[in-house]
N, C-alpha and C positions, 0 to 999 in steps of 0.2 A: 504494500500500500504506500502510495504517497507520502509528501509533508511538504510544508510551505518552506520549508528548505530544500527540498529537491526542486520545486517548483519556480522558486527564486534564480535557483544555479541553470534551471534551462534555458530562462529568460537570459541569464547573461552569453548563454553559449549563443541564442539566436542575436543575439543583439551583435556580440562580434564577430559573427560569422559573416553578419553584412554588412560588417565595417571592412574586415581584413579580407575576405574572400570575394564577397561580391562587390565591393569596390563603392558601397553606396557612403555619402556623406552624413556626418552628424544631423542636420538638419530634415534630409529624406529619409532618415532612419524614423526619425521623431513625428513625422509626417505618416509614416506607414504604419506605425506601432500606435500612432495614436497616445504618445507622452511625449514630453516637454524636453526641449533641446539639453538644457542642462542634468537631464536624469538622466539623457543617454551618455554624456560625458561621466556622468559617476558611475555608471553602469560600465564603462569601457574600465576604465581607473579600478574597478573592485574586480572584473575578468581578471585583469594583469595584478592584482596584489592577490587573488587568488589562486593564481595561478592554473586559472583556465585560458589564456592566452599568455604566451611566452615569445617573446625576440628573439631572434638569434639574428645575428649579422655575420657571414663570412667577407672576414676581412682582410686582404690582402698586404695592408702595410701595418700590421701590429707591432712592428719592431720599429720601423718612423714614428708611430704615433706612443711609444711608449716613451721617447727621445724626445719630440716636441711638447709632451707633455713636462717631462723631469727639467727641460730648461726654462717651460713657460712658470712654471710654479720656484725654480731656484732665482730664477732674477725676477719674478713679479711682472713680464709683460702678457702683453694681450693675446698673440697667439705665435705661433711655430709652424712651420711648414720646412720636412725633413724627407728630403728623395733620397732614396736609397739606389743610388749609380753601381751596378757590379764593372764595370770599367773606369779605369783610376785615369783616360784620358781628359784634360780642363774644359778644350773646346766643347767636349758631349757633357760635359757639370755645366758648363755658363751654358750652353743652349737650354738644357732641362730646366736649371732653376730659371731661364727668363721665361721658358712658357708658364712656369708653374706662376711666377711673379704676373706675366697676362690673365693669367686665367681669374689670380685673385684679386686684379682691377674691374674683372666684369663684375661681381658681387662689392665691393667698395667702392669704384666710385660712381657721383649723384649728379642727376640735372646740377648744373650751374656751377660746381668743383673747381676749384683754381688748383692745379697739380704742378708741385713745386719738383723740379728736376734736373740732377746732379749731373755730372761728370763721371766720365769711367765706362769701362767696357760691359761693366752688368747691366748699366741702363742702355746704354749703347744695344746690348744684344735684346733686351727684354723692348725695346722699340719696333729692332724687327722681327719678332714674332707677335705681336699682339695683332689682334685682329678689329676691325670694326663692330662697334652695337651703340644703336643709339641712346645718345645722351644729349639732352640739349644744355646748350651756353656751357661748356668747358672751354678753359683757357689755359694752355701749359705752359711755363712761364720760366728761365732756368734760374736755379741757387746761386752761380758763380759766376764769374766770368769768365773768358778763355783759357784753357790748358795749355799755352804755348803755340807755337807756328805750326808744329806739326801734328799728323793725327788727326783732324777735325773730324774724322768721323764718329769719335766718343766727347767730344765738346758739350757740352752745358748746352749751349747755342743748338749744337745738333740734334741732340738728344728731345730737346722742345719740340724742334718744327718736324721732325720726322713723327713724333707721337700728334701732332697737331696734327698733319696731314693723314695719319692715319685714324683717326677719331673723324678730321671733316671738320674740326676747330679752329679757334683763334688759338694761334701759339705767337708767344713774346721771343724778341731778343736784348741781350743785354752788351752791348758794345763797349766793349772795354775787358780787359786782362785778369785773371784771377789774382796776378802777384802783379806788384809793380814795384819802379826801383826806391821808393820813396815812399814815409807817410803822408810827406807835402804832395808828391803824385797824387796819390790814393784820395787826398783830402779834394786835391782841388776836381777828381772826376767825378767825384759824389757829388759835388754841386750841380752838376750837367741834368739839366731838367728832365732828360730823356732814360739817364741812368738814374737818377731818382723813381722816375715813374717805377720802373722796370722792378727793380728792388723792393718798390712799395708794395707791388703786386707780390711778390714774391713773399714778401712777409706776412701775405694774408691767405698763403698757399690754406688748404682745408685738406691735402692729398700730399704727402713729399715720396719723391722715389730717391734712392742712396744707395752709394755703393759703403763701403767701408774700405778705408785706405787706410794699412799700414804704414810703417817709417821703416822705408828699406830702399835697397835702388831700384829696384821694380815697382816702388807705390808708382801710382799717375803722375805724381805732385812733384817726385823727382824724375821721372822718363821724359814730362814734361819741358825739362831744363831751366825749368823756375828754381828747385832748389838745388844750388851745388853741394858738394861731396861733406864739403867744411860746416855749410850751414846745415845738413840732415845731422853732421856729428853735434851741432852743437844745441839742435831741438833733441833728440835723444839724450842725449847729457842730461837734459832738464826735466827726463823722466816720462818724455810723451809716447804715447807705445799706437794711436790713432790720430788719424783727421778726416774730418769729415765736414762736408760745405765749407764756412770758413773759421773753424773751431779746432785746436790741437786737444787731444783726451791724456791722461797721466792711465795707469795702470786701474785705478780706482773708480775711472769714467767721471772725473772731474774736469772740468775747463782750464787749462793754462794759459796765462796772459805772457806770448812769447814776441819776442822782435818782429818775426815773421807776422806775425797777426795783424800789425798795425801797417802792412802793406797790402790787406788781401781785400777784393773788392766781392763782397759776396754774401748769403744772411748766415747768421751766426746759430748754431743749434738752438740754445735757448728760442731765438724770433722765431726759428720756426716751430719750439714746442708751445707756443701759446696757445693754436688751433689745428694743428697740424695731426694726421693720423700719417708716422711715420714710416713707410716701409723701405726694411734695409735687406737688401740682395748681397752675399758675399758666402766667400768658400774657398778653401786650400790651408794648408800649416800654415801658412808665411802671414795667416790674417787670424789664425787664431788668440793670439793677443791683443789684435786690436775689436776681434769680434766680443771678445768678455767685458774689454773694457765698456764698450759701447753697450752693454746690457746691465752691467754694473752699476749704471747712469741712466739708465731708464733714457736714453736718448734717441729709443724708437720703440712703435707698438707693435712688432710683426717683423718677424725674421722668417729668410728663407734660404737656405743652407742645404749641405747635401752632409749623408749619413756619416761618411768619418768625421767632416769638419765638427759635426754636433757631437759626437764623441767626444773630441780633444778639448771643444770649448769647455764640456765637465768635468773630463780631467784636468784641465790647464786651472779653470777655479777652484779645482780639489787644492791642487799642489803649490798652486800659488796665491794660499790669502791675504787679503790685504788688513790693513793691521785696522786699529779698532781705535 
Protein backbone atom coordinates (compact mmCIF):
# COMPACT_ATOMS: atom_id res chain seq x y z
CA UNK A 1 0.00 0.00 0.00
CA UNK A 2 0.84 3.48 -0.56
CA UNK A 3 1.90 6.62 1.72
CA UNK A 4 2.16 10.20 1.17
CA UNK A 5 5.67 9.79 1.19
CA UNK A 6 5.90 7.56 -1.77
CA UNK A 7 3.54 9.69 -3.24
CA UNK A 8 5.58 12.98 -2.67
CA UNK A 9 8.89 11.11 -4.13
CA UNK A 10 6.85 10.39 -7.47
CA UNK A 11 5.85 13.72 -7.95
CA UNK A 12 9.49 14.69 -7.63
CA UNK A 13 10.68 11.97 -10.11
CA UNK A 14 7.89 13.28 -12.70
CA UNK A 15 8.79 16.73 -12.09
CA UNK A 16 12.58 16.01 -13.08
CA UNK A 17 12.00 13.89 -15.46
CA UNK A 18 10.65 16.96 -17.56
CA UNK A 19 13.15 19.03 -16.43
CA UNK A 20 16.23 16.97 -17.26
CA UNK A 21 14.86 14.58 -19.98
CA UNK A 22 12.33 16.17 -21.69
CA UNK A 23 14.00 19.38 -21.81
CA UNK A 24 10.73 21.34 -20.64
CA UNK A 25 11.37 24.68 -18.71
CA UNK A 26 10.45 25.66 -15.19
CA UNK A 27 7.63 27.74 -16.09
CA UNK A 28 5.85 24.95 -18.73
CA UNK A 29 6.50 22.40 -16.15
CA UNK A 30 4.27 24.65 -13.68
CA UNK A 31 1.89 25.30 -16.49
CA UNK A 32 1.34 21.51 -17.20
CA UNK A 33 1.35 20.24 -13.44
CA UNK A 34 -0.92 22.95 -12.72
CA UNK A 35 1.43 24.54 -9.46
CA UNK A 36 3.27 27.44 -9.04
CA UNK A 37 6.71 28.22 -10.74
CA UNK A 38 8.47 28.43 -7.52
CA UNK A 39 7.34 24.85 -6.08
CA UNK A 40 8.69 23.42 -9.12
CA UNK A 41 12.14 25.11 -8.38
CA UNK A 42 11.95 23.56 -4.72
CA UNK A 43 10.74 20.51 -6.17
CA UNK A 44 13.98 20.27 -8.59
CA UNK A 45 16.31 21.54 -5.33
CA UNK A 46 14.63 18.47 -2.84
CA UNK A 47 15.15 15.64 -6.25
CA UNK A 48 18.85 16.75 -6.15
CA UNK A 49 19.23 16.88 -2.19
CA UNK A 50 17.53 13.62 -2.25
CA UNK A 51 19.15 12.23 -4.37
CA UNK A 52 16.71 11.30 -6.98
CA UNK A 53 18.58 13.39 -9.59
CA UNK A 54 22.38 13.32 -9.52
CA UNK A 55 25.06 15.32 -11.89
CA UNK A 56 27.64 13.90 -13.19
CA UNK A 57 29.93 15.92 -15.43
CA UNK A 58 32.69 14.10 -17.59
CA UNK A 59 35.21 16.33 -17.41
CA UNK A 60 38.10 16.43 -19.41
CA UNK A 61 40.47 19.12 -17.92
CA UNK A 62 40.31 18.05 -14.08
CA UNK A 63 43.93 18.42 -13.72
CA UNK A 64 43.79 22.40 -15.31
CA UNK A 65 40.99 23.05 -13.25
CA UNK A 66 42.23 21.73 -10.03
CA UNK A 67 45.58 24.26 -10.89
CA UNK A 68 43.23 27.23 -11.64
CA UNK A 69 41.46 26.74 -8.86
CA UNK A 70 44.62 26.28 -6.12
CA UNK A 71 46.02 29.75 -7.76
CA UNK A 72 42.66 31.44 -7.94
CA UNK A 73 42.19 30.96 -4.17
CA UNK A 74 46.24 31.22 -3.13
CA UNK A 75 46.44 34.96 -4.56
CA UNK A 76 42.62 35.93 -4.14
CA UNK A 77 41.92 36.68 -7.98
CA UNK A 78 38.80 36.24 -9.96
CA UNK A 79 39.44 33.42 -12.13
CA UNK A 80 42.28 31.16 -13.85
CA UNK A 81 42.20 29.79 -17.16
CA UNK A 82 45.13 26.73 -17.40
CA UNK A 83 45.70 24.73 -20.81
CA UNK A 84 47.29 21.83 -20.58
CA UNK A 85 49.96 21.82 -23.82
CA UNK A 86 51.48 18.18 -24.07
CA UNK A 87 54.06 19.88 -26.59
CA UNK A 88 56.72 22.12 -24.63
CA UNK A 89 56.85 24.18 -28.25
CA UNK A 90 56.04 28.55 -27.37
CA UNK A 91 54.68 29.29 -30.80
CA UNK A 92 51.73 26.40 -30.01
CA UNK A 93 51.51 27.93 -25.96
CA UNK A 94 51.19 31.70 -27.22
CA UNK A 95 48.69 30.59 -30.19
CA UNK A 96 46.50 28.30 -27.48
CA UNK A 97 46.58 30.70 -24.80
CA UNK A 98 45.47 33.78 -27.20
CA UNK A 99 42.56 31.63 -28.55
CA UNK A 100 41.77 30.67 -25.04
CA UNK A 101 42.22 34.75 -24.12
CA UNK A 102 39.48 35.29 -27.42
CA UNK A 103 37.39 33.11 -26.53
CA UNK A 104 37.18 34.71 -22.84
CA UNK A 105 36.50 38.29 -24.52
CA UNK A 106 33.33 36.92 -26.06
CA UNK A 107 31.72 36.23 -22.57
CA UNK A 108 33.52 39.60 -20.97
CA UNK A 109 33.32 42.13 -22.96
CA UNK A 110 29.94 44.74 -23.13
CA UNK A 111 28.18 47.19 -25.46
CA UNK A 112 30.20 50.34 -25.10
CA UNK A 113 33.61 48.69 -23.36
CA UNK A 114 36.79 50.80 -23.67
CA UNK A 115 39.48 47.90 -23.80
CA UNK A 116 42.68 49.19 -22.69
CA UNK A 117 45.63 47.23 -24.74
CA UNK A 118 49.36 46.48 -24.05
CA UNK A 119 52.34 45.71 -25.98
CA UNK A 120 53.90 42.31 -26.56
CA UNK A 121 53.47 39.30 -28.59
CA UNK A 122 50.57 37.72 -26.24
CA UNK A 123 48.32 40.54 -27.21
CA UNK A 124 49.83 40.63 -30.50
CA UNK A 125 48.91 37.00 -31.11
CA UNK A 126 45.45 36.95 -29.16
CA UNK A 127 44.52 39.86 -31.93
CA UNK A 128 45.00 37.40 -34.48
CA UNK A 129 42.95 34.94 -33.60
CA UNK A 130 40.00 36.59 -32.03
CA UNK A 131 37.02 36.48 -34.13
CA UNK A 132 34.01 38.84 -34.72
CA UNK A 133 30.54 39.15 -32.52
CA UNK A 134 28.65 41.94 -32.09
CA UNK A 135 29.02 44.55 -29.75
CA UNK A 136 28.01 48.00 -30.04
CA UNK A 137 30.22 51.25 -29.36
CA UNK A 138 33.67 49.47 -28.28
CA UNK A 139 36.61 51.40 -28.50
CA UNK A 140 40.20 49.85 -28.19
CA UNK A 141 42.58 52.23 -27.13
CA UNK A 142 46.45 51.30 -26.25
CA UNK A 143 48.28 51.60 -22.52
CA UNK A 144 51.75 52.67 -23.83
CA UNK A 145 53.27 54.06 -26.37
CA UNK A 146 55.65 52.80 -28.89
CA UNK A 147 58.09 49.71 -28.30
CA UNK A 148 60.86 51.02 -30.22
CA UNK A 149 61.51 51.38 -34.37
CA UNK A 150 61.26 47.84 -34.63
CA UNK A 151 58.64 45.03 -34.60
CA UNK A 152 55.51 47.08 -34.95
CA UNK A 153 53.68 44.24 -35.24
CA UNK A 154 53.31 43.66 -31.34
CA UNK A 155 53.12 47.74 -30.61
CA UNK A 156 50.58 49.08 -28.37
CA UNK A 157 49.42 51.04 -31.41
CA UNK A 158 49.09 47.77 -33.31
CA UNK A 159 47.72 45.62 -31.08
CA UNK A 160 44.56 48.51 -30.81
CA UNK A 161 43.73 48.84 -34.46
CA UNK A 162 44.05 45.26 -35.53
CA UNK A 163 41.52 44.32 -32.51
CA UNK A 164 39.41 47.45 -33.70
CA UNK A 165 39.25 46.24 -37.12
CA UNK A 166 38.54 43.00 -36.04
CA UNK A 167 35.51 43.90 -33.66
CA UNK A 168 34.31 46.79 -36.69
CA UNK A 169 35.24 49.42 -33.82
CA UNK A 170 36.70 52.67 -33.02
CA UNK A 171 40.22 51.97 -32.07
CA UNK A 172 42.63 54.80 -30.80
CA UNK A 173 46.38 55.76 -31.35
CA UNK A 174 48.73 57.04 -29.01
CA UNK A 175 51.73 58.86 -30.97
CA UNK A 176 54.44 59.02 -29.07
CA UNK A 177 57.32 56.51 -27.51
CA UNK A 178 56.88 54.37 -24.58
CA UNK A 179 60.41 55.41 -23.04
CA UNK A 180 61.86 58.63 -23.82
CA UNK A 181 65.28 60.34 -23.36
CA UNK A 182 64.10 62.68 -20.64
CA UNK A 183 61.52 63.46 -17.91
CA UNK A 184 61.47 67.00 -19.46
CA UNK A 185 60.79 64.87 -22.92
CA UNK A 186 58.13 63.00 -21.24
CA UNK A 187 56.62 66.09 -19.53
CA UNK A 188 56.58 68.28 -22.34
CA UNK A 189 54.46 65.27 -24.69
CA UNK A 190 51.96 64.98 -22.12
CA UNK A 191 50.94 68.22 -22.68
CA UNK A 192 50.04 67.41 -26.51
CA UNK A 193 46.29 67.67 -26.58
CA UNK A 194 46.13 64.74 -28.64
CA UNK A 195 48.35 62.42 -26.31
CA UNK A 196 46.25 63.78 -23.49
CA UNK A 197 43.12 62.72 -25.12
CA UNK A 198 44.45 59.25 -25.81
CA UNK A 199 45.76 58.55 -22.25
CA UNK A 200 42.47 59.90 -20.99
CA UNK A 201 40.69 57.30 -22.70
CA UNK A 202 42.96 54.99 -21.60
CA UNK A 203 42.58 55.49 -18.11
CA UNK A 204 38.87 54.87 -18.39
CA UNK A 205 39.68 51.48 -20.06
CA UNK A 206 36.58 49.14 -18.36
CA UNK A 207 38.51 45.92 -20.23
CA UNK A 208 42.61 45.90 -20.10
CA UNK A 209 44.58 43.18 -22.06
CA UNK A 210 48.49 42.47 -20.65
CA UNK A 211 51.00 40.60 -21.29
CA UNK A 212 53.44 40.24 -18.31
CA UNK A 213 57.07 41.24 -18.94
CA UNK A 214 59.85 40.10 -17.12
CA UNK A 215 63.45 41.82 -16.59
CA UNK A 216 65.75 39.99 -18.62
CA UNK A 217 67.12 40.45 -22.23
CA UNK A 218 64.39 38.95 -23.85
CA UNK A 219 61.54 41.15 -21.87
CA UNK A 220 59.92 43.52 -24.85
CA UNK A 221 61.15 46.60 -22.89
CA UNK A 222 64.71 45.49 -23.50
CA UNK A 223 64.48 43.73 -27.39
CA UNK A 224 62.88 46.92 -27.70
CA UNK A 225 66.21 48.97 -27.28
CA UNK A 226 64.77 51.36 -24.86
CA UNK A 227 66.56 49.64 -22.03
CA UNK A 228 70.33 49.06 -22.37
CA UNK A 229 72.27 46.30 -20.71
CA UNK A 230 73.59 48.93 -17.71
CA UNK A 231 70.16 50.25 -17.16
CA UNK A 232 68.18 46.46 -16.87
CA UNK A 233 71.20 45.88 -14.35
CA UNK A 234 70.46 48.79 -12.50
CA UNK A 235 66.28 48.33 -12.31
CA UNK A 236 67.08 44.73 -11.18
CA UNK A 237 69.53 45.80 -8.54
CA UNK A 238 66.46 47.74 -7.19
CA UNK A 239 64.62 44.53 -6.64
CA UNK A 240 62.19 44.64 -9.71
CA UNK A 241 61.48 41.11 -10.97
CA UNK A 242 58.05 42.78 -13.50
CA UNK A 243 56.67 45.41 -15.77
CA UNK A 244 53.87 45.81 -16.95
CA UNK A 245 52.19 49.10 -18.88
CA UNK A 246 54.10 51.71 -17.39
CA UNK A 247 54.72 50.25 -13.73
CA UNK A 248 58.01 48.35 -12.59
CA UNK A 249 56.74 45.37 -9.74
CA UNK A 250 59.50 44.26 -6.69
CA UNK A 251 59.07 40.55 -5.89
CA UNK A 252 56.08 41.23 -3.51
CA UNK A 253 53.99 42.84 -6.52
CA UNK A 254 54.60 46.31 -5.04
CA UNK A 255 55.03 49.40 -7.32
CA UNK A 256 58.71 50.92 -7.46
CA UNK A 257 59.30 54.48 -8.12
CA UNK A 258 62.40 53.92 -10.47
CA UNK A 259 64.59 56.60 -12.83
CA UNK A 260 63.19 54.75 -15.70
CA UNK A 261 59.50 55.44 -14.73
CA UNK A 262 59.76 59.12 -14.95
CA UNK A 263 60.55 58.78 -18.65
CA UNK A 264 57.62 56.37 -19.61
CA UNK A 265 54.61 57.68 -21.43
CA UNK A 266 51.85 55.35 -20.77
CA UNK A 267 48.94 54.57 -17.64
CA UNK A 268 50.32 53.27 -14.65
CA UNK A 269 48.61 49.95 -13.07
CA UNK A 270 47.16 51.59 -10.31
CA UNK A 271 44.93 54.05 -13.26
CA UNK A 272 44.09 51.34 -14.72
CA UNK A 273 42.91 49.24 -11.55
CA UNK A 274 40.37 51.83 -10.67
CA UNK A 275 37.70 50.34 -13.21
CA UNK A 276 39.49 48.18 -15.13
CA UNK A 277 38.76 44.14 -15.39
CA UNK A 278 42.27 43.17 -15.87
CA UNK A 279 43.29 40.39 -18.12
CA UNK A 280 46.84 39.05 -18.11
CA UNK A 281 48.18 36.48 -20.88
CA UNK A 282 51.80 35.14 -20.14
CA UNK A 283 53.69 31.62 -19.86
CA UNK A 284 57.34 30.19 -19.89
CA UNK A 285 60.04 29.83 -16.69
CA UNK A 286 61.74 33.13 -17.71
CA UNK A 287 58.20 34.87 -16.49
CA UNK A 288 57.43 32.98 -13.61
CA UNK A 289 58.74 35.53 -11.35
CA UNK A 290 57.31 38.13 -12.68
CA UNK A 291 53.95 36.20 -13.01
CA UNK A 292 53.65 35.72 -8.88
CA UNK A 293 54.76 38.99 -8.50
CA UNK A 294 51.83 40.33 -10.54
CA UNK A 295 49.38 38.18 -8.50
CA UNK A 296 50.82 38.80 -5.40
CA UNK A 297 49.59 42.49 -6.03
CA UNK A 298 46.32 41.78 -7.13
CA UNK A 299 47.28 43.64 -10.28
CA UNK A 300 44.99 41.65 -12.49
CA UNK A 301 41.52 39.78 -12.37
CA UNK A 302 42.00 36.74 -14.68
CA UNK A 303 45.16 35.00 -15.65
CA UNK A 304 45.63 32.66 -18.52
CA UNK A 305 48.68 30.52 -18.50
CA UNK A 306 49.59 27.14 -19.61
CA UNK A 307 49.91 23.84 -17.36
CA UNK A 308 53.80 23.97 -16.24
CA UNK A 309 53.84 27.68 -16.06
CA UNK A 310 50.90 27.39 -13.40
CA UNK A 311 52.97 24.64 -11.70
CA UNK A 312 56.00 26.69 -11.11
CA UNK A 313 54.08 29.96 -10.25
CA UNK A 314 53.00 27.58 -6.94
CA UNK A 315 56.09 26.34 -6.45
CA UNK A 316 58.07 29.46 -7.09
CA UNK A 317 55.49 31.15 -4.12
CA UNK A 318 56.04 27.92 -2.04
CA UNK A 319 59.95 28.51 -2.12
CA UNK A 320 60.08 31.97 -2.33
CA UNK A 321 58.07 33.81 0.44
CA UNK A 322 58.05 37.17 0.93
CA UNK A 323 58.75 38.28 4.22
CA UNK A 324 55.99 39.70 6.44
Amino acid sequence: MGNLVEERKRLLVKVSKLYYVDGLNQQEIAERLRISRPNVSRMLSEARSEGIVTITIKNPYEEEQQLERAIAETFGIHDVIVHNISDNDPKLIERQLALAGAALLETTLKDRDIVGVMAGRATASLGREAEYFPRKGLQFVPLVGGWGIERADWHANTNARVLGETFKSKYWQLNAPAVVSSKETRDALLNEPEIQEVLGLARQSTVALLGIGQLSEQATIVKSGYLKAEELRSIEESGAVANLCASFLNDRGEILELPVSARMIGVTLPELRRQAQVIGIASGEDKVAAITATLRGKWIDVLVTDYRTAKAILEWNRTHPVES
